[in-house]
Steps between C-alpha positions, in 0.01 A plus 500: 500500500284810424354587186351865480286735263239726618266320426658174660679364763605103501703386766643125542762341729566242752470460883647266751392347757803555780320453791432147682144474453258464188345779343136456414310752202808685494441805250705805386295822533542815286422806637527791210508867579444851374739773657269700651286196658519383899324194343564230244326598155478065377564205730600191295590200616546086386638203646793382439586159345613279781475147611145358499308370782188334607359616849290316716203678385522401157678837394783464190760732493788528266595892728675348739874510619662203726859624662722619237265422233518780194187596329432760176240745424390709207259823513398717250282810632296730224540895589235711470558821290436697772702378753884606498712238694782658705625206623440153680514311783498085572351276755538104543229344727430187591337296732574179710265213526555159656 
């Protein structure tokens, strides 16, 4: 789902988890651009809600994703006045720890 003013974008949605090993951190990444730009003007990102996990370390997570798992996420990213967003691009990452 996208929201949009000039002054705002909010994006929020779900991911799955379709391959056969768990996700770890796993984030969505929002890459916003002006037309005329060969770089992104704002880089966002947040992790999404997943399954929570204690590593070895100590670490708690609640970002990651076990095999078919779904998780949500919400952003909301604040335009500046003088940037004019063309359009958008979106990134999930993640990483895989033992």
């Amino acid at each position: 789902e996208e929201k949009l003013s000039k002054e705002n974008k909010s994006f929020s949605g779900t991911i799955i988890n379709d391959g056969n090993k768990r996700g770890d951190f796993v984030r969505v990444i929002y890459k916003l651009w002006e037309s005329t730009d060969t770089i992104p003007s704002i880089i966002d990102s947040v992790f999404i809600a997943g399954s929570k996990i204690i590593y070895n370390n100590g670490v708690i997570s609640d970002a990651c994703l076990n095999p078919g798992d779904v998780g949500a996420y919400n952003i909301s990213i604040n335009i500046p006045e003088t940037i004019n967003i063309s359009h958008w691009t979106k990134e999930i990452k993640s990483d895989i720890l033992e």
